[in-house]
VOGU-3710 file (C-alpha; in Angstrom, 3 decimals, decimal comma):
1> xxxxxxxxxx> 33,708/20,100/-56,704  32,410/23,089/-54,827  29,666/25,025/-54,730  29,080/29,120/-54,310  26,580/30,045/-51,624  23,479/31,522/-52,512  22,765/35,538/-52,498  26,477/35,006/-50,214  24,878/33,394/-47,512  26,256/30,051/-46,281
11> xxxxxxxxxx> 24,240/27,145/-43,952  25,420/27,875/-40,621  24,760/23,708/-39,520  27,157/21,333/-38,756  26,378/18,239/-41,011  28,653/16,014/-39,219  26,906/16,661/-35,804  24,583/13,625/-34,959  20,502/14,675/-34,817  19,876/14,714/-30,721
21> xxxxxxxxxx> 18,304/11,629/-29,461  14,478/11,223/-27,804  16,081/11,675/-24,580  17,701/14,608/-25,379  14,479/16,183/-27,541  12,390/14,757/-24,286  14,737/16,572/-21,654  14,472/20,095/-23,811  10,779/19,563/-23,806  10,823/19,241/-20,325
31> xxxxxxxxxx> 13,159/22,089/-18,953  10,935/24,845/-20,005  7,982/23,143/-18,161  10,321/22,793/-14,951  11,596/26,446/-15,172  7,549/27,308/-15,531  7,279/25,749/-12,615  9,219/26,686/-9,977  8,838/29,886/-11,331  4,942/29,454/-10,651
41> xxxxxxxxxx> 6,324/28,374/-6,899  8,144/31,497/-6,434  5,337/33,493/-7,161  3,359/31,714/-5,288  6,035/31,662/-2,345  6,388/35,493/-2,516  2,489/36,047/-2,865  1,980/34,088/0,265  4,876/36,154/1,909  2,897/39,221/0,639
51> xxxxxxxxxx> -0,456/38,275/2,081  0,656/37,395/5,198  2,575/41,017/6,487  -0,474/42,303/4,526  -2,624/40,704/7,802  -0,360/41,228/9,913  -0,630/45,237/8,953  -4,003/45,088/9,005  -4,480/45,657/5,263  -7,025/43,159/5,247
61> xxxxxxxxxx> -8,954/43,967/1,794  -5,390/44,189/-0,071  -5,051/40,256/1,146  -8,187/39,171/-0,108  -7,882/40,580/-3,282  -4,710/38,774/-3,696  -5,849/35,667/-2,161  -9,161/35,804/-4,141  -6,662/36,047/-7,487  -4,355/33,617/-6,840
71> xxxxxxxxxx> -6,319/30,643/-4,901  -10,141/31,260/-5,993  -9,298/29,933/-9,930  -9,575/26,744/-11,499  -6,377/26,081/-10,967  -6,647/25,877/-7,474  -10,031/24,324/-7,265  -8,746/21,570/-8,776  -5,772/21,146/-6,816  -8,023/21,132/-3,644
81> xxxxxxxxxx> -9,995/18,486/-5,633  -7,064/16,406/-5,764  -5,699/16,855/-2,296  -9,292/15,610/-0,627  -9,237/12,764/-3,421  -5,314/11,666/-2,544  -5,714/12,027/0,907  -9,335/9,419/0,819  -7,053/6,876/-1,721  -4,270/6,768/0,116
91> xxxxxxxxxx> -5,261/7,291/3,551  -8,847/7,072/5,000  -10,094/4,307/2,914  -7,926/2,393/4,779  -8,247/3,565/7,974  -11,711/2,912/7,780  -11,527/-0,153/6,195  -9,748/-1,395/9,686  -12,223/0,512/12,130  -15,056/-1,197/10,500
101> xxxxxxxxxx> -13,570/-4,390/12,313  -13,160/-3,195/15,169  -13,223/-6,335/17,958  -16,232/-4,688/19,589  -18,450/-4,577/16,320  -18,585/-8,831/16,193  -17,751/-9,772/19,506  -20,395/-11,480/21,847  -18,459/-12,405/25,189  -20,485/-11,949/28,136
111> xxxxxxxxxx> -19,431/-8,418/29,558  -16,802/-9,446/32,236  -15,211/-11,485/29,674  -11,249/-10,657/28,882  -10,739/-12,404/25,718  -7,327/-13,343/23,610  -7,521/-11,622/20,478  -5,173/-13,298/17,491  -4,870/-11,788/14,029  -3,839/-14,293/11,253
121> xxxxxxxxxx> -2,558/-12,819/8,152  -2,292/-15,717/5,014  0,057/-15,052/1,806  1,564/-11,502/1,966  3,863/-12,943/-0,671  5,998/-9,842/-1,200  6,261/-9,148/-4,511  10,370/-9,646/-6,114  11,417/-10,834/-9,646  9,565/-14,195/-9,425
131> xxxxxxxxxx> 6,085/-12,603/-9,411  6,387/-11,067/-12,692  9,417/-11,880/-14,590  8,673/-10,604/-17,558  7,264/-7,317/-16,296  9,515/-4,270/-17,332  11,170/-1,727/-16,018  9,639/0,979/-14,505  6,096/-0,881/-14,162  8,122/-3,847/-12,332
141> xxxxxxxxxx> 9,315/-1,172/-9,974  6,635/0,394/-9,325  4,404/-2,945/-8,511  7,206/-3,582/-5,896  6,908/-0,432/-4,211  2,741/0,176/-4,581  2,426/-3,660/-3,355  4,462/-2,773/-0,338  2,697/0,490/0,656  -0,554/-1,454/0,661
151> xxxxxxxxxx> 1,041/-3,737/3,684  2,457/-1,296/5,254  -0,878/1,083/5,433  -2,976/-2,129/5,687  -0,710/-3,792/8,478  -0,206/-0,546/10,279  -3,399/0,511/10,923  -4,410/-3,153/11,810  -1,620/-2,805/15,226  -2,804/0,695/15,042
161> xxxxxxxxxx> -6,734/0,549/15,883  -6,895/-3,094/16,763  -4,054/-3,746/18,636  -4,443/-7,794/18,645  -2,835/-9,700/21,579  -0,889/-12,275/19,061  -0,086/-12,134/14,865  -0,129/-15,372/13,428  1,317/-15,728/9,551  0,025/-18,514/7,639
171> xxxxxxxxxx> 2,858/-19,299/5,081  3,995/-17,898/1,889  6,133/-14,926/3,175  7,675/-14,514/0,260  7,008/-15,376/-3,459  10,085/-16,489/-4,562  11,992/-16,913/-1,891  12,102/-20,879/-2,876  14,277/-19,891/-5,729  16,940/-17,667/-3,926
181> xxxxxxxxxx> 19,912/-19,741/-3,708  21,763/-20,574/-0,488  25,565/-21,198/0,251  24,880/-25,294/-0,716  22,073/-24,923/-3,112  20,878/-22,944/-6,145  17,313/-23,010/-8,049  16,374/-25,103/-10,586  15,113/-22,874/-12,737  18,214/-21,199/-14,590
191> xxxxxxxxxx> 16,910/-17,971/-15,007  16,978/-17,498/-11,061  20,016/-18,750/-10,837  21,985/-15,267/-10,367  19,797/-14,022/-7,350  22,072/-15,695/-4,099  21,578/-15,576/-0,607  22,469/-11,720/-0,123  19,084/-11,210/-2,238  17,287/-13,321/0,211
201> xxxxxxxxxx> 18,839/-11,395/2,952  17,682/-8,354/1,493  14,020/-9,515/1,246  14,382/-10,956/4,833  14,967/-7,114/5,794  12,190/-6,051/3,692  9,596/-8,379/5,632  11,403/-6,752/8,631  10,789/-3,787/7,855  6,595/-3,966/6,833
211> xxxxxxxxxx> 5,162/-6,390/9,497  8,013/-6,750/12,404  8,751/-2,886/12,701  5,023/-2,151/12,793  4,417/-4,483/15,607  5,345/-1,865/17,950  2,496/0,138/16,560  -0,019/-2,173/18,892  2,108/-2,268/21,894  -0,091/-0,140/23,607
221> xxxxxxxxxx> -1,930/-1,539/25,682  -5,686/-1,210/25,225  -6,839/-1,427/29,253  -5,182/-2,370/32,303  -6,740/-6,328/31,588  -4,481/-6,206/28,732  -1,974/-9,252/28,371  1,792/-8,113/29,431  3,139/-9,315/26,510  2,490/-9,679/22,987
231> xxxxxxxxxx> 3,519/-12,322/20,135  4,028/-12,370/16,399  5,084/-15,962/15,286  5,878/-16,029/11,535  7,521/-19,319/11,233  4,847/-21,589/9,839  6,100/-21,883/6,148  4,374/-22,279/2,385  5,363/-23,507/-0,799  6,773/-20,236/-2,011
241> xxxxxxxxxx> 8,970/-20,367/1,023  10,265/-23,471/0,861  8,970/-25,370/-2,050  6,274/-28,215/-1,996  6,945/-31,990/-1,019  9,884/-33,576/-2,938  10,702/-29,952/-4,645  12,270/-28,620/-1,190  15,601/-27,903/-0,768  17,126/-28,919/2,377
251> xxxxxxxxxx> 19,525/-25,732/2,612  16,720/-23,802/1,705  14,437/-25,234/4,479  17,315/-24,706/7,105  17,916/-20,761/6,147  14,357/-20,157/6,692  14,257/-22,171/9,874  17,238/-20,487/10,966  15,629/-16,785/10,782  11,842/-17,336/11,978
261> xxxxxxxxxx> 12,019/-20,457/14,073  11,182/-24,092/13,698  8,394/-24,740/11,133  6,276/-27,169/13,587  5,281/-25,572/16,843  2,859/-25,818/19,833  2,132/-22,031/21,545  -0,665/-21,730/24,591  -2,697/-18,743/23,557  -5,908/-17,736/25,430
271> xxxxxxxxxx> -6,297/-21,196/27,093  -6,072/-22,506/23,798  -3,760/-24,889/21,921  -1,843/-24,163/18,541  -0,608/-26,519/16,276  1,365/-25,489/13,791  2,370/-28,392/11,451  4,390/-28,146/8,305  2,235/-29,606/5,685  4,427/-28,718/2,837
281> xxxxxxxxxx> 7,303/-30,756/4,045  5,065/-33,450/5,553  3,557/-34,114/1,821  6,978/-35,608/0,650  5,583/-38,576/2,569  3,139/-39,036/0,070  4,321/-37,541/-3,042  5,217/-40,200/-5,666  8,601/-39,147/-8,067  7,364/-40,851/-11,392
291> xxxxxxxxxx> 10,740/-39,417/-12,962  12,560/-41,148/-10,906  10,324/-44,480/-9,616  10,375/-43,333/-6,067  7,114/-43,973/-4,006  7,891/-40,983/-1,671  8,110/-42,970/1,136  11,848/-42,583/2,115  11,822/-46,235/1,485  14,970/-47,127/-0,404
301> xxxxxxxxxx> 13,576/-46,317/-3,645  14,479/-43,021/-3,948  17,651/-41,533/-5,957  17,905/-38,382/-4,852  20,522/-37,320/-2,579  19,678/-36,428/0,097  16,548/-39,030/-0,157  12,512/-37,692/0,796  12,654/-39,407/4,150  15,074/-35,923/5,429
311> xxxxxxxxxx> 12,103/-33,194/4,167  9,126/-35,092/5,939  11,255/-36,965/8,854  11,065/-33,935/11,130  7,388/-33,465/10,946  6,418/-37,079/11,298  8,720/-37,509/14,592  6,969/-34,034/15,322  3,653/-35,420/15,098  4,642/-38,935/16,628
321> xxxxxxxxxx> 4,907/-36,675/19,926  2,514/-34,392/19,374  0,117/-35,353/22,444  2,818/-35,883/24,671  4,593/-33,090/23,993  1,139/-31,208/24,519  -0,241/-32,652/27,892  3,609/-31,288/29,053  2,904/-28,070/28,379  -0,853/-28,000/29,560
331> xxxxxxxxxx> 0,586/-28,835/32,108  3,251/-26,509/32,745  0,592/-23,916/31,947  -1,758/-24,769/34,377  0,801/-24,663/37,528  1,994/-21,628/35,752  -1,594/-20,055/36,532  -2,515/-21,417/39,762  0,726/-19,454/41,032  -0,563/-15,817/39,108
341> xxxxxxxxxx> -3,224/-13,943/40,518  -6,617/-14,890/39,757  -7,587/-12,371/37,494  -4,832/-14,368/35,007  -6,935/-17,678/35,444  -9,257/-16,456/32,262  -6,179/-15,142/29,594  -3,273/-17,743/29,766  -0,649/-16,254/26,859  2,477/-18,067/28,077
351> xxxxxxxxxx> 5,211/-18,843/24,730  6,708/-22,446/25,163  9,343/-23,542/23,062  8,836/-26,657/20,878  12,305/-28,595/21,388  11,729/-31,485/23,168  14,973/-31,027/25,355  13,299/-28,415/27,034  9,880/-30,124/27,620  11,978/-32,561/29,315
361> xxxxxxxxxx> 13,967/-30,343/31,492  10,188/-28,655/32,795  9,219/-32,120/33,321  12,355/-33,869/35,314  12,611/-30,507/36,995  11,073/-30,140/40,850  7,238/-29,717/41,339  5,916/-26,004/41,319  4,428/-25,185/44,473  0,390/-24,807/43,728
371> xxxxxxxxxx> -2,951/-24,078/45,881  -4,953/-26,070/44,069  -4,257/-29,458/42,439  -3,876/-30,275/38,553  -5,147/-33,802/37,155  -2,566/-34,392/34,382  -4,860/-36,797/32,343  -7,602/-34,451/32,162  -5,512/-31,258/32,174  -5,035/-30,767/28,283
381> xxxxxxxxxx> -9,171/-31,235/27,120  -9,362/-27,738/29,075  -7,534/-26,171/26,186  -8,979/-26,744/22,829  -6,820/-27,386/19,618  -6,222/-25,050/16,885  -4,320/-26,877/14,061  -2,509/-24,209/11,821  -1,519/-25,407/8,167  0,025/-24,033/4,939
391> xxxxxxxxxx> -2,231/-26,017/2,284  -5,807/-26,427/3,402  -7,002/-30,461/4,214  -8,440/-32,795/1,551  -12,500/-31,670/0,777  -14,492/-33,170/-2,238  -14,273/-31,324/-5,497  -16,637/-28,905/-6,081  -16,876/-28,192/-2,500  -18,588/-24,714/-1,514
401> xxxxxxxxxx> -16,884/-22,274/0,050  -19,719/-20,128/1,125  -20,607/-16,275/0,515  -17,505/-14,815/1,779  -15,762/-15,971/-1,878  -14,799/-13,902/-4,274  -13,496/-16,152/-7,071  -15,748/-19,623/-7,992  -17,004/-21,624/-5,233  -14,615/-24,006/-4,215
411> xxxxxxxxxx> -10,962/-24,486/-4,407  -9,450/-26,046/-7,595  -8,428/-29,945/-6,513  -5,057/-29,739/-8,752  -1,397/-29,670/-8,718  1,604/-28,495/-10,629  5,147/-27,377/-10,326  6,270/-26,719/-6,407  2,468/-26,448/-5,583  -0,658/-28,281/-4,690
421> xxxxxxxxxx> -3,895/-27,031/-3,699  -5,009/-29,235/-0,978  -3,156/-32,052/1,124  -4,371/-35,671/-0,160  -6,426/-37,967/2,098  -3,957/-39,796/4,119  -2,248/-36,938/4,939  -5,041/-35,031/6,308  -5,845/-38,289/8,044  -2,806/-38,690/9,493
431> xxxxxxxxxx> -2,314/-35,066/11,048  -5,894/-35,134/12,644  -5,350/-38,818/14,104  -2,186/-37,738/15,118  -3,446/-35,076/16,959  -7,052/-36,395/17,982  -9,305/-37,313/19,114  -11,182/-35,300/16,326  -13,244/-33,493/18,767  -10,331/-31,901/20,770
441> xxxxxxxxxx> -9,938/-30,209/17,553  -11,938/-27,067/18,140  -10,843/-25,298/14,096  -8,121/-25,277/11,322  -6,792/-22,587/9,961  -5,209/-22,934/6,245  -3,808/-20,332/3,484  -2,387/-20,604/0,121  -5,838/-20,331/-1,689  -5,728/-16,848/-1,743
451> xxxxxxxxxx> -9,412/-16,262/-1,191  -11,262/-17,202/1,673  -13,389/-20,469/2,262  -15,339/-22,252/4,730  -15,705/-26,205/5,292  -16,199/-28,446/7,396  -14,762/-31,756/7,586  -17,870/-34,487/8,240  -15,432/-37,177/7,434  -13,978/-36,729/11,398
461> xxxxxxxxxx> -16,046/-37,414/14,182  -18,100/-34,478/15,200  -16,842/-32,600/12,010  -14,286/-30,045/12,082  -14,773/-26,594/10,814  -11,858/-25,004/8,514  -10,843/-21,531/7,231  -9,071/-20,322/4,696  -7,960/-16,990/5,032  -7,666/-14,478/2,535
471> xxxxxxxxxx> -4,369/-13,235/0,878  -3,207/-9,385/2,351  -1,414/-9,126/-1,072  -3,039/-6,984/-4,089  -1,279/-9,001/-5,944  -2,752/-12,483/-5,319  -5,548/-12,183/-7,628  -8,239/-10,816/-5,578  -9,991/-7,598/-5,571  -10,505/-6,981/-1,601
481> xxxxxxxxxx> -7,759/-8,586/-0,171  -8,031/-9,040/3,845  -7,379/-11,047/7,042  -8,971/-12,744/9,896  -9,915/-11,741/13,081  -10,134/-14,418/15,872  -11,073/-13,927/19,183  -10,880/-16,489/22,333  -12,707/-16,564/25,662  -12,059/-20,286/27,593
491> xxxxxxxxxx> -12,535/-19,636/31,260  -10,455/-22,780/32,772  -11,027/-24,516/36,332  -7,570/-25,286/38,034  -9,069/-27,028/41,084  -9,497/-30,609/39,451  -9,874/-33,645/41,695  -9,209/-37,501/40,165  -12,856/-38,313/40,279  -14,016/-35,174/38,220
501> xxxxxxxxxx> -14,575/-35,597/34,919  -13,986/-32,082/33,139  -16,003/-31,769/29,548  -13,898/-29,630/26,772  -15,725/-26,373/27,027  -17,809/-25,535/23,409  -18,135/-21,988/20,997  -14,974/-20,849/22,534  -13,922/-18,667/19,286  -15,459/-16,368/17,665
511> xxxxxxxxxx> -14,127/-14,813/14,194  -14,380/-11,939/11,697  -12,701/-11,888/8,230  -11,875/-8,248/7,448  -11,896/-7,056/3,889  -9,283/-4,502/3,086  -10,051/-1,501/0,089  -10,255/-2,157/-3,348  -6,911/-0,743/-5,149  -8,458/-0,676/-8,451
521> xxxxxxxxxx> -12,244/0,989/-7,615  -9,352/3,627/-5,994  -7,523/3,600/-9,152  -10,487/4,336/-11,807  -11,605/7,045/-9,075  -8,045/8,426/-9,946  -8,754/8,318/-13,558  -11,566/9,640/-13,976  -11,041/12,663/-12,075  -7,434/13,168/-14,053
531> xxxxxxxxxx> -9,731/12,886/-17,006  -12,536/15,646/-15,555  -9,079/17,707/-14,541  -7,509/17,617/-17,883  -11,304/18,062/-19,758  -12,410/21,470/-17,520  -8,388/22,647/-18,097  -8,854/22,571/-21,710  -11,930/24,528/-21,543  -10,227/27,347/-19,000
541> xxxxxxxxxx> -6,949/27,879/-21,393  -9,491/27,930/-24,070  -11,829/30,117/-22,578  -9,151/32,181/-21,566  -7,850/32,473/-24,977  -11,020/33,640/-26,469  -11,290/36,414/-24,057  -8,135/37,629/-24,862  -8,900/38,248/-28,879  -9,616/41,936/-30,029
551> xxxxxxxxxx> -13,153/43,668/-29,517  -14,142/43,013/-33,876  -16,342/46,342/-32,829  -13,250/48,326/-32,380  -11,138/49,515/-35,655  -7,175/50,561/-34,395  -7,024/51,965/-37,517  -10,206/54,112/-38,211  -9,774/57,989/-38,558  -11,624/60,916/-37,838
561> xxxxxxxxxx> -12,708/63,280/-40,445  -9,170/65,569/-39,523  -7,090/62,521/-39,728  -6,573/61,924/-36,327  -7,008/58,351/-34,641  -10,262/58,073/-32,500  -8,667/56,693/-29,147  -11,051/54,611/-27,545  -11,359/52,641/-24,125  -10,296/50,030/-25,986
571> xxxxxxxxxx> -7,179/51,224/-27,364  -6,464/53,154/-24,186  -6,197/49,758/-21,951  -5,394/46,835/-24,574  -2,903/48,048/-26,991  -0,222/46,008/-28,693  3,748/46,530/-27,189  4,534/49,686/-28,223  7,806/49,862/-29,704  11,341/51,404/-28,530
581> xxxxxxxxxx> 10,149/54,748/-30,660  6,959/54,645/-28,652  7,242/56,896/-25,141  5,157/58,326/-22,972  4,697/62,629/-22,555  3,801/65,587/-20,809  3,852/69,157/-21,667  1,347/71,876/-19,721  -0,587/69,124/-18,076  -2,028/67,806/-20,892
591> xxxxxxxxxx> -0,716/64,092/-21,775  -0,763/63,031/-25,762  0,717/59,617/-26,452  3,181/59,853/-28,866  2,250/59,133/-32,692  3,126/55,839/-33,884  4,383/55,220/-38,122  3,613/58,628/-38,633  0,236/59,217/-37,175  -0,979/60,660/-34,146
601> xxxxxxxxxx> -3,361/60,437/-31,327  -5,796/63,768/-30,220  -5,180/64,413/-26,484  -7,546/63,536/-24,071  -9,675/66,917/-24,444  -10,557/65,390/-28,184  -11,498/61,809/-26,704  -15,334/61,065/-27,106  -16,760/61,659/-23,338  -18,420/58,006/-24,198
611> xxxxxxxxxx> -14,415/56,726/-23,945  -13,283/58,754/-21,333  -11,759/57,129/-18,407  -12,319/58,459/-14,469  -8,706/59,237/-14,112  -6,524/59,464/-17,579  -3,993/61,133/-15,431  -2,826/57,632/-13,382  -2,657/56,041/-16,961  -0,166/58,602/-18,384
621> xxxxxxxxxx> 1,924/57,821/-15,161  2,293/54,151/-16,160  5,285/52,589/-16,674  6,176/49,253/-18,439  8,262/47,039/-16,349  10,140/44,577/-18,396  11,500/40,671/-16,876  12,990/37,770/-18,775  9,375/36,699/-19,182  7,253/39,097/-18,428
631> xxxxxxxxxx> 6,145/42,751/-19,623  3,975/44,127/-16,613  1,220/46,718/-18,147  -1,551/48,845/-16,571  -4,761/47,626/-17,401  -6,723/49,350/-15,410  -7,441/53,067/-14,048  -6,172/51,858/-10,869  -2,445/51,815/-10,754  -2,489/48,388/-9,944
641> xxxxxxxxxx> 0,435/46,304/-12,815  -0,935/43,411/-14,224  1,267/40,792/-15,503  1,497/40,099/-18,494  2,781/36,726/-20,732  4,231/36,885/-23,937  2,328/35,295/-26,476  2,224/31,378/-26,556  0,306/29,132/-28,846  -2,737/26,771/-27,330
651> xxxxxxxxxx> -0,749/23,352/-26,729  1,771/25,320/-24,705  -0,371/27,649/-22,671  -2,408/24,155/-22,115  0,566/22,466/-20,746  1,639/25,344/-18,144  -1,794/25,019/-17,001  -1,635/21,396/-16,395  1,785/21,726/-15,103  0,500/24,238/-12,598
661> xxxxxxxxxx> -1,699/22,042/-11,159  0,515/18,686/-11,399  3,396/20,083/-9,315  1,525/20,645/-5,855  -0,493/17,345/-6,288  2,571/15,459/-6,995  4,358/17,066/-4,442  1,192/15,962/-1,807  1,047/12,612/-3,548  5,090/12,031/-2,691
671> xxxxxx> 4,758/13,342/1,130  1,693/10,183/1,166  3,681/8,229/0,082  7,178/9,241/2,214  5,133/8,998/5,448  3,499/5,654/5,031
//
C-alpha cells in the first residue's frame, strides 16, 4: 500500500536512523559553547596583542578605551572575584593555617636552648576503593584526587615553614591496604578479592609520592645549630595496615615490614627515647577466637594455621628485651657524644637500628675512646621514654578528652571487625611494666581515634600523660583535621661518676596540636559566591537585553505630510540589517540612503536639526563588514565598528555569559591544582 505525498512534497527523514543518544544531544549542546569560547579567547588574545603595541606606540588613550571595554565589565569583575577567592581556598588558607604554628609561637625553652623538634602525623589513611565502595564514578574519583591534594598542600607547607628535625607516622597509612592481597594471601572479604599486590604497589608509590617526596621540602636547614641530618620513620603500623589481633595476615604483615621497616623500634631523638611497639599485633595475645574456642594465647588451642602465637611472638620477645636492648643504645649514644664537639652534648639525633645482632656487635665490639666517663646503670634515666602506639591504652569509659575534641568527649570503649578502639587492661599493663618503671615514661603517643584526646593514666605510678593525635585525612570524619607538634630540650651530663646519683630530668617536652583548614567552610564559600556569580549574570544578560529593545517613542514607520519617512537619530544609528537591495549612495555631495519596499528617505538637508548628527558625512562612509558570526555596524558618529551578534534568545545569551566567565576560572582553578 502506498501513499502520494502531500502538495508533492515528500519527508526528507530517515525513519530507520536511530534518535541520537544523551551523549550525543549533550556533546551538540556543548560544541557551540566550546567554539564560543575559544572564540571569546581569541578575541581576547588579539585585544591584548592590540593594547600592548598600542603602549608601546604611545597611543595611550586608544589602550584604555579598549582595556576599559574589555576588562572593566561584569564579566571580568567577576572573574577577578574568583581568582582572589581560588587562590585563598586553595592556597593561603593553608599556608596560614601552618604559620600559625610556627615552633616559635608555643615554645618556652630558655633562649640558648637548641631543641629537637618532631612532627607526628596519625591516620593519613589514603583514600582507595575500601573507603567508599559504593561511591560512584566520577565522585569516587574525585574524593581520591581532592583527598590527596589536601596532604600534599597540608604536608608541604608543614616541611615548608616548619621544617621539623624528625616525622613520626602513627599507623594507618593506608585504608585498605589490609585487604590488598599478597603473593600467599588474599582478603577475606570477596569483593576485594581482585585488587593483588601490584595495587598495593601502586598505593605504596602514591604514599611515596605525598609525604616521602616532600620531605626534601624541609631539608633546609633553619640555622647553623640545625641537626645534620633529618628522619622520617613511617613504620609503626595500624589496623588498616595490617589488620587487628587474630585478623592479621602474616604475608600481609611481612610486605609491609619489608617496605617501611620493622614495626617495633627504639630511635634516640633529642636525648630522648622512642618506643615504638606494635600494639595491633601484640593484641592477638589477648584476643579470644569464640568461633573457633581459641583463648588467644598461642597455647595449643588454636586451629588456625599458622596459630596466634606467630602475629604477637615478635612483639612479646621485642618487649622481653626492651630495657636491655635500651641501656645498649644509651649507651652507645652517650660515648657517641662525649667524642662530638660540645655544642652536640644538648641535640643527640643518632638512628640505631633495632635488630638485636647489631646491638650485640656495638656491645662485643672494642671500647670507644671517651674524655669523660659513662655509668652504664644510670646512663639510660638521662633519656626519658616516649612510648609510640597504634591504638591508644585502656582509660575508663566515659573518659574526657578535654577541649581540644571535636566529636563527644571520650573515645567509644568498643570493638568490631579488624578494629578495636583501645588496648584492654593487661595489655596496656604489660607494655608499661615491660618498659618501666612507670616514671621513666615521660608521654605516649597513640592514633586511630581520629580526633584528638588527652589522658592521663593514674593507674601507673606517677601517672602518665597520653595523646591522641588527630587524623591529617578530610576524610576521617572530622572537620579540622591536623597534627602535632612536639618539641624536646634534655640537656644531658656525660661526666657521671659511680657514686652520683643522676635524677631523670622533668617538663622536657613541650607540644602544640595544629589544626589544619576546614574543606567544607571553603566549600560553601565556593557556593555561595557561584550562586552570587550566576544571580548578578542573570541580571547583566537581562539588563543587557532590555537595553537593546526599540525606543516605543520612535515610529520606523511614521510619514511626513509629503510621504517621506522622518529619519531620526534613532533610525540613523539602530536600524534593522538592511537587505541585499539596500546600498549605500552619493551623488553631488549630498548622501540619501536608498528607499527600502518602495519608500524613501529625505536627504540630510530635510532631517529635523533636533536629529541631526555632528558629522552625517563619516556615517555615509560606513561599511558593513560581514564574519561567520558577526555583522560589524557603525553605531556611532565616530568611525569606530562595533560588533555586532546575531540575535539569540535569553537562555543562550545567558549561557555565553556564564561560559565567558567559567573558562578563565577553570583554567586558574586547573593550574592550582597542576602545581600542588
Amino acid at each position: 500500500m502506498s501513499y502520494a505525498p502531500m502538495n508533492g512534497l515528500r519527508s526528507t527523514r530517515n525513519h530507520y536512523v536511530d534518535p541520537p543518544t544523551l551523549i550525543e544531544r549533550a556533546r551538540n549542546a556543548i560544541d557551540p559553547l566550546l567554539k564560543e569560547s575559544i572564540e571569546e579567547a581569541k578575541t581576547l588574545s588579539a585585544e591584548s596583542t592590540n593594547v600592548v603595541k598600542q603602549l608601546v606606540r604611545g597611543d595611550n588613550k586608544k589602550a584604555f578605551k579598549v582595556i576599559s571595554r574589555r576588562f572593566l565589565s561584569v564579566r571580568s569583575a567577576l572573574v577577578l572575584i574568583w581568582v582572589l577567592l581560588l587562590w585563598w581556598g586553595e592556597r593561603l588558607v593553608f599556608e596560614h593555617a601552618v604559620q600559625s604554628c610556627d615552633w616559635g609561637n608555643w615554645e618556652k625553652w630558655p633562649a640558648a636552648s637548641r631543641p629537637h623538634r618532631v612532627v607526628f602525623i596519625a591516620d593519613p589513611q589514603l583514600v582507595d576503593p575500601h573507603t567508599y565502595p559504593g561511591r560512584p564514578w566520577p565522585l569516587s574519583s574525585i574524593t581520591v584526587t581532592y583527598s590527596d591534594l589536601y596532604l600534599k598542600r597540608s604536608y608541604g607547607y608543614l616541611q615548608k615553614y616548619l621544617k621539623p628535625d624528625s616525622v613520626m607516622f602513627l599507623g594507618d597509612l593506608f585504608d585498605g591496604g589490609r585487604e590488598w592481597s599478597t603473593m600467599k594471601s588474599q582478603s577475606p572479604d570477596k569483593k576485594f578479592k581482585k585488587y593483588d599486590n601490584s595495587f598495593w604497589a601502586k598505593e605504596y608509590r602514591r604514599f611515596v609520592r605525598i609525604f616521602m617526596d616532600r620531605f626534601a621540602y624541609g631539608s633546609t636547614p633553619i640555622s647553623s645549630t640545625s641537626p645534620p641530618t633529618r628522619k622520617l620513620i613511617a613504620s609503626l603500623p595500624g589496623n588498616h595496615d595490617l589488620g587487628f589481633a587474630s585478623g592479621i595476615q602474616i604475608p600481609v604483615k611481612s610486605r609491609f615490614e619489608a617496605y617501611f621497616g620493622p614495626t617495633n623500634r627504639i630511635d634516640i631523638l633529642g636525648n630522648h627515647t622512642f618506643v615504638a611497639v606494635d600494639t595491633v599485633s601484640l593484641s592477638a595475645m589477648d584476643q579470644a577466637d569464640p568461633s573457633t574456642g581459641s583463648s588467644g594465647h598461642g597455647d595449643g588451642t588454636s586451629t588456625q594455621s599458622p596459630p596466634l602465637s606467630e602475629i604477637w611472638a615478635p612483639t612479646e620477645d621485642f618487649l622481653k628485651g626492651l630495657k636491655d636492648t635500651r641501656g645498649r643504645l644509651v649507651e652507645y649514644e652517650l660515648r657517641r657524644l662525649s667524642e662530638a664537639p660540645p655544642a652536640t652534648h644538648f641535640h643527640a639525633d643518632a638512628e640505631h637500628s633495632k635488630f638485636l645482632s647489631r646491638i650485640d656487635e656495638i656491645s662485643d665490639s672494642p671500647p670507644l675512646k671517651r674524655r669523660p666517663s659513662v655509668n652504664p646503670s644510670t646512663s639510660s634515666s638521662q633519656f626519658p621514654t616516649v612510648l609510640l602506639t597504634h591504638v591508644p591504652l585502656y582509660r575508663p569509659p566515659d573518659s574526657d578528652c578535654g577541649p581540644l575534641r571535636e566529636r563527644g568527649k571520650s573515645i567509644s570503649i568498643s570493638s568490631g571487625y579488624q578494629y578495636q578502639n583501645v588496648l584492654t587492661p593487661s595489655i596496656s599493663r604489660e607494655i608499661i611494666d615491660r618498659i618501666g618503671p612507670a616514671e621513666s615514661v615521660a608521654h605516649i603517643y597513640s592514633g586511630d581515634d581520629h580526633d584528638y584526646c588527652d589522658w592521663s593514666h593514674t593507674e601507673f605510678t606517677g601517672g602518665i600523660a597520653e595523646t591522641t593525635v588527630k587524623s591529617m585525612s578530610l576524610a576521617m570524619g572530622v572537620r579540622r583535621p591536623g597534627f602535632l607538634s612536639l618539641s624536646m630540650w634534655n640537656p644531658i651530663q656525660l661526666s657521671v661518676n659511680d657514686d652520683d646519683v643522676v635524677t631523670p630530668a622533668k617538663n622536657t617536652l613541650q607540644q602544640n596540636l595544629c589544626l589544619l583548614p576546614d574543606v567544607l567552610s571553603i566549600v560553601i564559600r565556593y557556593g555561595l559566591v557561584l550562586a552570587v556569580t550566576l544571580i548578578v549574570l542573570f541580571a547583566h544578560t537581562l539588563a543587557a537585553r532590555l537595553r537593546r529593545l526599540p525606543d516605543p517613542w520612535t515610529n520606523d514607520n511614521n510619514e511626513d505630510a509629503n510621504g517621506d519617512m522622518a529619519p531620526t537619530s534613532y533610525n540613523l544609528h539602530h536600524r534593522r540589517p538592511r537587505s541585499k537591495a539596500s546600498s549605500l549612495s552619493s551623488a553631488d555631495g549630498n548622501q540619501q540612503l536608498s528607499a527600502r519596499s518602495g519608500k524613501r528617505l529625505t536627504d540630510y538637508r530635510n532631517t529635523p536639526s533636533a536629529s541631526r548628527e555632528s558629522s552625517p558625512s563619516k556615517f555615509h562612509h560606513a561599511r558593513e563588514f560581514h564574519t561567520k558570526s558577526y555583522a560589524f555596524e557603525r553605531v556611532d558618529d565616530w568611525g569606530i565598528p562595533h560588533r555586532k551578534r546575531k540575535k539569540e534568545s535569553l537562555p543562550k545569551e545567558f549561557v555565553r555569559n556564564v561560559m565567558g566567565v567559567a573558562w578563565p576560572v577553570i583554567a586558574w582553578w586547573g593550574w592550582l591544582i597542576w602545581t600542588s
